[in-house]
Each structure stands twice: as C-alpha cells, then as structure tokens.
N, C-alpha and C positions, 0 to 999 in steps of 0.2 A: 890429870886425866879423869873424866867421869869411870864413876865405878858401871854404869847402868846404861841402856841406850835410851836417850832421850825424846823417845818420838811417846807420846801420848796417846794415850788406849780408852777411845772414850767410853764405849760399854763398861770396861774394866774399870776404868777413872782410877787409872795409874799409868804409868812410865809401864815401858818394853822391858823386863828384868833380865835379857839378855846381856851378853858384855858388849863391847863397842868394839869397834875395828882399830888396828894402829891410826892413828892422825885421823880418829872419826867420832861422831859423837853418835853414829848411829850402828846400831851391826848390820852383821850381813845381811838379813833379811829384809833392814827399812833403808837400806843406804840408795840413794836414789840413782838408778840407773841412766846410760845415756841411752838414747835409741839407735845411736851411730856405732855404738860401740858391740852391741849386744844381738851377736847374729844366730838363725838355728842352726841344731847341728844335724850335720849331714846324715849321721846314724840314726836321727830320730827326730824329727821338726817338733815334736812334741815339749822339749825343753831348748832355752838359748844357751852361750856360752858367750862370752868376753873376746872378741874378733883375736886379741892379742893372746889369749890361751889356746885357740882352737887346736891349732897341731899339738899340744900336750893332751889336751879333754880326748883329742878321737883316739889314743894311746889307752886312755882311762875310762871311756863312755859306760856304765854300768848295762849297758844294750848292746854293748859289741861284740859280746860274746856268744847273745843270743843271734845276730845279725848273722853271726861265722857260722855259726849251725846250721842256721839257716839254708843258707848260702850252700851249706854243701848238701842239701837234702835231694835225690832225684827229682822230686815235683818239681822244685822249684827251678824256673827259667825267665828269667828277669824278660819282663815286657811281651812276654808271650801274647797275653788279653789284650793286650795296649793299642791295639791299631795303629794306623801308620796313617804321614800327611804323606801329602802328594811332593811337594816341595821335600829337600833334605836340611832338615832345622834340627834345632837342637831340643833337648826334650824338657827343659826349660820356658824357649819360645813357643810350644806348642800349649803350654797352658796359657788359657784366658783367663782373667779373673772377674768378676760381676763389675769390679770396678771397669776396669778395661770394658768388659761390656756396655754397661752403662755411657764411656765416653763418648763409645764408636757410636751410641746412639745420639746422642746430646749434639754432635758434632755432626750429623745429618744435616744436608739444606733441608725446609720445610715440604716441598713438592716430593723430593724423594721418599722422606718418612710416610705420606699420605699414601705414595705409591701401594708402598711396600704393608700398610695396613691394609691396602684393598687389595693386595696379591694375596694377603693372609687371611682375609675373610674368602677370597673365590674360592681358593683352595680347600679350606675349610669346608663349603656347600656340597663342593663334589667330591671329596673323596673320605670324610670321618664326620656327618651332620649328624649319623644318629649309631651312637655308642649305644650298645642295649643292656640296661640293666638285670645284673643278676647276682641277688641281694641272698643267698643260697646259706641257712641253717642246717645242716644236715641232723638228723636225729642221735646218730654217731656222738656228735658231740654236748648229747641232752647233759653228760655227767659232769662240763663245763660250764657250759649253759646256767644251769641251777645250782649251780653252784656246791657241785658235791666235791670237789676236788681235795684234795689237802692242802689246809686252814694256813701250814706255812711259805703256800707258792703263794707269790703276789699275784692279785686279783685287779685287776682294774677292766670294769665292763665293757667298755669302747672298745680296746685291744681285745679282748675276748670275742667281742663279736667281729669284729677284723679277722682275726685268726679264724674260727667257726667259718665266716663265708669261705677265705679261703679253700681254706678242706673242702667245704662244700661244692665249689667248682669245680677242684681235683674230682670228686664224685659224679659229678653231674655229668665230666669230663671222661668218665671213664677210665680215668689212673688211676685212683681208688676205687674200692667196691666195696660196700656197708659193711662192717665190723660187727663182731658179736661184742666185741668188748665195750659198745654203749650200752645203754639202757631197755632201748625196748628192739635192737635188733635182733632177730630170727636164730636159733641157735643152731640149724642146720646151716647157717653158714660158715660155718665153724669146723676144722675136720677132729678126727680123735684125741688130737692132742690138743685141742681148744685154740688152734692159731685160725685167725681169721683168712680168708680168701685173699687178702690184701698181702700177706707174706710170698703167696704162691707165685706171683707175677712180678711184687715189686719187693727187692730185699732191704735195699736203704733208702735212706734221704741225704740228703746234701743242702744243708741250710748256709746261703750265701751271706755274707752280713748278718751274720746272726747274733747280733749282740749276745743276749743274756740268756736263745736257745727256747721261749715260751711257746715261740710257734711248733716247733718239733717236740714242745713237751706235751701238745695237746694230741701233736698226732700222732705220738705214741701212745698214749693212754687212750684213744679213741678208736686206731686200726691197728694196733699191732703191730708196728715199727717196728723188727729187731735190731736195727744195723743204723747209726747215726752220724754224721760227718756234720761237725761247723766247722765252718771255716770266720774270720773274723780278726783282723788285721791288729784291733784293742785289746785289752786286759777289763775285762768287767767284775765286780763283785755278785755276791744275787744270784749267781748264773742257774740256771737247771740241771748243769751236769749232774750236779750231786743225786738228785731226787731220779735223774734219770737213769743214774749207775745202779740205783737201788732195786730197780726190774730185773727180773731175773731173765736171761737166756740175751740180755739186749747189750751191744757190745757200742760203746761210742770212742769215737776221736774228736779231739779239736786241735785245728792247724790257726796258728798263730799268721797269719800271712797275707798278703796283699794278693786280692781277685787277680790282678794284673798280673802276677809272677807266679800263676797254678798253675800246671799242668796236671789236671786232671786223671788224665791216664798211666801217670805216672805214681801216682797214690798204690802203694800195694795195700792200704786196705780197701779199696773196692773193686780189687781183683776180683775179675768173671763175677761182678754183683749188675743188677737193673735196678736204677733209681731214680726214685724224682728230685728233682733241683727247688726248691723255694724257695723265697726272700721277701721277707715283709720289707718295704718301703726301703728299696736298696735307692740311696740316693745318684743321682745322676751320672756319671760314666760308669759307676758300679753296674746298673744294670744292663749295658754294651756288654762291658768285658764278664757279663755273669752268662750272659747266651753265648760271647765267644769262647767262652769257655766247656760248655756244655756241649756245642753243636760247632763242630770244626769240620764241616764236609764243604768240597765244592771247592778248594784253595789252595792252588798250587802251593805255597808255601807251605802248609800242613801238612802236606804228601807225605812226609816221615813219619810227624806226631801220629796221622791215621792207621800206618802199619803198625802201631804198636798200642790198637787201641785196646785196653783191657776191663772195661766198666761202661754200660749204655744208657743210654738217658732213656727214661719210661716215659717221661712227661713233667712239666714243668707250671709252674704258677708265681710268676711276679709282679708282686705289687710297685710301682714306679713311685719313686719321690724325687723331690729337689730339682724339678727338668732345668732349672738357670744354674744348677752347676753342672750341665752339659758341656763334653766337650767334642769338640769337630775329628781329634785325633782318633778320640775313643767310638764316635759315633758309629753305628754299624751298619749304619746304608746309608751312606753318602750318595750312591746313583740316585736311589731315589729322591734327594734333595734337589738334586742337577736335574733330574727329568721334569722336577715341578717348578724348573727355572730358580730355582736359589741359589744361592752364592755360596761360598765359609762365611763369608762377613754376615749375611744374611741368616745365616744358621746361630751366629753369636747374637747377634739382635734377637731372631727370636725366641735363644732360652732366656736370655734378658727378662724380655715381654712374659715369660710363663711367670716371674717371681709378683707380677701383678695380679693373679689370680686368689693370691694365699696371703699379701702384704699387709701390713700393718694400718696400709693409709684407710681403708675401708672396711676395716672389722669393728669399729665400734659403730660403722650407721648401716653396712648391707652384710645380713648372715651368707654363711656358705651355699645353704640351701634357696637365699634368695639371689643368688648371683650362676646360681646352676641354673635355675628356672628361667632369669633372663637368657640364659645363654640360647637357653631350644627355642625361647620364642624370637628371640630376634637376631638370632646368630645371620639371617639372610637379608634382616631388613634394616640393620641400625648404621647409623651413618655415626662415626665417631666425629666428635666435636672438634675442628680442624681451625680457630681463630686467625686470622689471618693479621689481624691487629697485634697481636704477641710473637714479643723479638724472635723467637727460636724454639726449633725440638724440646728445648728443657723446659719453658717455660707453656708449653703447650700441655705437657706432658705431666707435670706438675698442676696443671689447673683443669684436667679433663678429668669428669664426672667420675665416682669411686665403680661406679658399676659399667661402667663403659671400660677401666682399665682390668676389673676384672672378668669382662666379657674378654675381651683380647688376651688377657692371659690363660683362659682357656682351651679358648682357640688352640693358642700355641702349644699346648700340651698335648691338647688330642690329635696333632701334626708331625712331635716330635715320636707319638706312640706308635700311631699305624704307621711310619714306616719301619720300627721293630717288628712291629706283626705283620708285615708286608715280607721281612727279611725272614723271618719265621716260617713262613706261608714259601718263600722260596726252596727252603732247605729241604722240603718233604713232609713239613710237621703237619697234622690237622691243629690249628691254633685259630685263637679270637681274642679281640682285647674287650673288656667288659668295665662296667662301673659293680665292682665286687660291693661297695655300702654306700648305702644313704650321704651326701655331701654332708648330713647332718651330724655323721659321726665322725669323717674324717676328708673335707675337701680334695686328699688326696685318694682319690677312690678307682684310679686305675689299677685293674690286674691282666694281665698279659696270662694265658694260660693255655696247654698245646698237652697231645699225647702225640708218643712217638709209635709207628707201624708197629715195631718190638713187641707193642703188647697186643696187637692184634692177631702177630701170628701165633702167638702163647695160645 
C-alpha cells in the first residue's frame, strides 16, 4: 500500500504528502468523485455529502445547530418574503434556472421569439424610454471621496463612488439630510451634542445583502448612523463590523439569514426605531423579497404581521443586480406583467434576455457605455436581425450582432424595474428608479429609491 497519495502537484512538483484512502491510491481530498453519487445538503447547499451518508451527515452537519437557533428565533418565518405562484407547486418547481430559461427560449418557433422582441421593444417606448440620470456625490461624503478614510478599510474607487451616489440620492431624496460629520458641512447642523440632523428623524439602517457592510460603513462615518442592522445570509471575512463597533454611542447587529425568512417587525432590535432599508446590488429575487419585506401594506395575508408592527421604514435605496436570476414566485408585481400582456413563461424569457446586457459574448468589442448610448438612440428604431435562413431561436440568437443583444438586454431590465417602482409608487411611497452611476463604472446602474410619509410628518 502506498505510503503517500499519488496525485501529482505541479506547482509543487511533488506527490499529495497526504495518506491514502483504504483500497485507494489517492486520499480523501483527490479521490475522484462521481456526480451521481454526491448530492447537497439539505442544511446547507453550500457543501455535498455522499447520497449513501446523507441521513447520518444531517445528524452531524456542522450548520445544524446554527440552522436550530435559527429556526427558533421570533423573526424568523420561513418563506414570509417568498411570494406565492398562483398554481399550488412545490417550492422546488418554482425555481427556474438560467438553464431552464435558456431552453424555454431555444425551444421557441421563430415567429413567436420575433413576436415577443417586438412586444419588448413597444413596451419598452411607452412606459420606461427614458430612466433620468442621477449620478449624485454628496459633499457628506468628501471624507470618502479623497480619500481620508482609515488606510485599513479597503478602498476600491468604483464601489466608493457607487456607495457616495447612493447616499447621495437618499439626500437628494430627503431621507438623509447633510451631516456635520463631512468635511465642509455647516456646523449649525449639528445640535449640542454634535449628532447630525440625520439622527433626529432616521435612527437605523438596515443593510440588505450586505456582504462585508462598506456601504453602511460609509454612512455612518458621513451622517451619523447610530443604530445598524445587516442582515446577510453568508459568512464574509473583511467585514466593517469591527471598525464600525469602534464608534462610539453606535450599536450594531448582524442576522445571519435569508431575506426570504425575516420578519422584520419581529426584530427587537429595531423596536419603535425609523429606518432606511439599503442594498447595493442585491441580486435578483433578493430585491422582491427586500421591498416585501420592508413594505407589507395592502395584504390580506399580512393582516396579523401589520398589527404588530414595531419599526418603520423612513426610506429606502436599492441598487438591482443579476435581473436573469429573477424569479416569477418572488417577483413582486406580477399584475403588472399580466396588464402589459406577459405571461410567467414570458417573464422567464425575459430575465433570460437581461443576462445579454452584461455577457461576456460582447465585452471585448462593445464597452458598457457604448451599449447604453445605443440603447437611447435606437431603443424605438432598431429592428433586430431576425435571419430567416437560420434553423432556429438558437441559432439566430447566437449569431445576432453583440450590441443588438445588448440593446435587448436592456430593455429588459428597465421592464423588470419600473414595475418594482410601479409596485412602490402603489404602496404610498414617493419613489423613482434612476441610473444612480455612469454605465462606465458599473452597467449595473439601477437604484430604486423612495421616502416614506413618516418623515414628512416628523
């Protein structure tokens, strides 16, 4: 029996000095798996297990015990944010996957697919043609900006100026209100104890998806945040907790947990607080279940949740990403797809269609910024290239010009937005969706952002 496992280390230019498996020449880590064999686990998709161990690993899952905690926490209520199909399916069959997306499209007769591009360009013209940009620095966050920050928070200037617009809108928007704690803001804004005006009206934030927390660590160092909430489903290293625990008078949480299973109102730490909601680039049903979350008015079903609401939303700012992992269950205004004559199938086609805005097939010959520009000039006049000599949908669709799939992928994003902000605009909120930066910093340049009455009558 080999002492060593025999799998070869080319950097290393040695053998694995691990030991080897009983009747293996390889150990545990290079022994080569089957794919049939090796399914996720239920407690955590994030690692697999051996189909034939499963009932022993959910006995022993090293996350099971944080799952159980979980589990017994008052916030959490499984599927609360989740939205509902209309059909009674399983929650399973309710997810689509890009593949699945993809086929339903490939699998189109050709007349159909052309249909449905021209349904997505009319729609397009009349009701989201012209998104207004509002590209918004605030001076608040000069101390970001130029970079006066501490030398041990990571810096990277694209996100920094992402972050900065954000707040900026909030500002613009009137859920913020300029802070003494930048650089050159006015110091009578400021009362005797040096907290800004921004304390007085708004007490926390609630950062949705908040990975690693940069966006609330700039707006606590720029308005005076005392009271912080992420929430964020992952484990990250790097995070800002630390540097944020370091402020004095500023108390923070973070909830380990899926958007989908908050109940917000059930949080005792933002008993009797008003706050704002934010989420830089919460990907795709995330930002559904981040507004159902925040804004639960209007719904027979929530009739209880609402009796027991104990924390209000001031106002809110979400940057959208990832529209093609959209899903139909989670979406949050389904009427309005039905009203613009769309279908579910037609709603999976076109978060499909959004992953052509951002793909890969056209970033090395048309920039972001040059596929934005097409979009306003010919978003009412381009006829997409429809070959009628080519067998099928795939092959059409595979061979159509890189800026004509990222014109349509567009489209479909600024389709899947305004009717969030349509749904927004229902609720009571003052809201607007905006191109928050330049496509030259980040293609994905939607921000949804809304104040709530709350702060008007303050």
């Amino acid at each position: 029996m080999a002492s060593h496992c025999k799998l070869w280390l080319p950097k290393k230019k040695r053998f694995c000095s691990n030991s080897p498996l009983l009747n293996s020449i390889f150990c545990g880590n290079h022994t080569q798996r089957s794919d049939t064999q090796w399914i996720p686990c239920p407690i955590d998709p994030s690692h697999c297990v051996l189909e034939e161990n499963l009932e022993s690993h959910l006995n022993r899952c090293p996350l099971l015990k944080q799952a159980n905690s979980l589990h017994r926490q008052p916030f959490y209520q499984e599927g609360i944010n989740a939205g509902r199909e209309e059909e009674q399916t399983s929650t399973k069959d309710c997810i689509f996957t890009s593949e699945m997306k993809r086929n339903a499209v490939y699998a189109m007769p050709v007349p159909e697919f052309s249909n449905l591009i021209a349904k997505i360009k009319s729609v397009h013209a009349s009701i989201c043609n012209c998104i207004p940009v509002s590209y918004k620095i605030p001076e608040a966050c000069s101390i970001w900006t130029s970079r006066q920050v501490d030398k041990k928070i990571p810096y990277q200037e694209k996100h920094v100026l992402q972050q900065a617009s954000i707040l900026g809108n909030l500002e613009e928007f009137g859920v913020l209100k300029k802070s003494c704690l930048g650089l050159d803001a006015p110091s009578n804004q400021c009362d005797s104890n040096g907290e800004s005006e921004t304390c007085k009206d708004v007490s926390a934030v609630v950062e949705f998806g908040a990975g690693r927390g940069y966006l609330t660590q700039m707006l606590a160092d720029c308005y005076g945040i005392k009271k912080v909430l992420f929430v964020e489903r992952k484990s990250y290293k790097l995070k800002a907790d630390r540097s944020l625990r370091q402020k004095e008078s500023l108390v923070l949480e973070r909830l380990r947990i899926d958007i989908e299973d908050l109940n917000l109102n059930a949080v005792k730490f933002l008993e009797g607080a008003t706050y704002i909601a934010i989420g830089k680039h919460l990907c795709g049903p995330a930002t559904d279940m981040s507004l159902r979350c925040c804004i639960r008015r209007g719904s027979i079903e929530n009739t209880a949740v609402q009796s027991r609401v104990s924390c209000y939303l001031g106002g809110l700012a979400i940057a959208t990403c990832c529209h093609h992992l959209c899903q139909w269950k989670s979406y949050i205004n389904k009427r309005y797809m039905f009203d613009l004559g769309f279908t579910k199938e037609d709603f999976h086609k076109i978060s499909w269609f959004t992953s052509w805005a951002v793909d890969a097939d056209h970033s090395s010959e048309v920039s972001a910024t040059d596929c934005s520009t097409q979009l306003d000039i010919t978003s009412e006049k381009k006829e997409f290239c429809l070959d009628s000599d080519l067998c099928g949908v795939e092959d059409i669709a595979r061979n159509m010009p890189p800026i004509d799939r990222a014109v349509l992928g567009f489209m479909c994003k600024d389709i899947i937005d305004a009717g969030r902000l349509m749904w927004i605009k229902a609720q009571g909120l003052k809201s607007e969706l905006v191109k928050y930066v330049p496509s030259s910093i980040s293609p994905e340049n939607h921000l949804l952002v809304a104040s709530s009455s709350i702060l008007v009558k303050q």
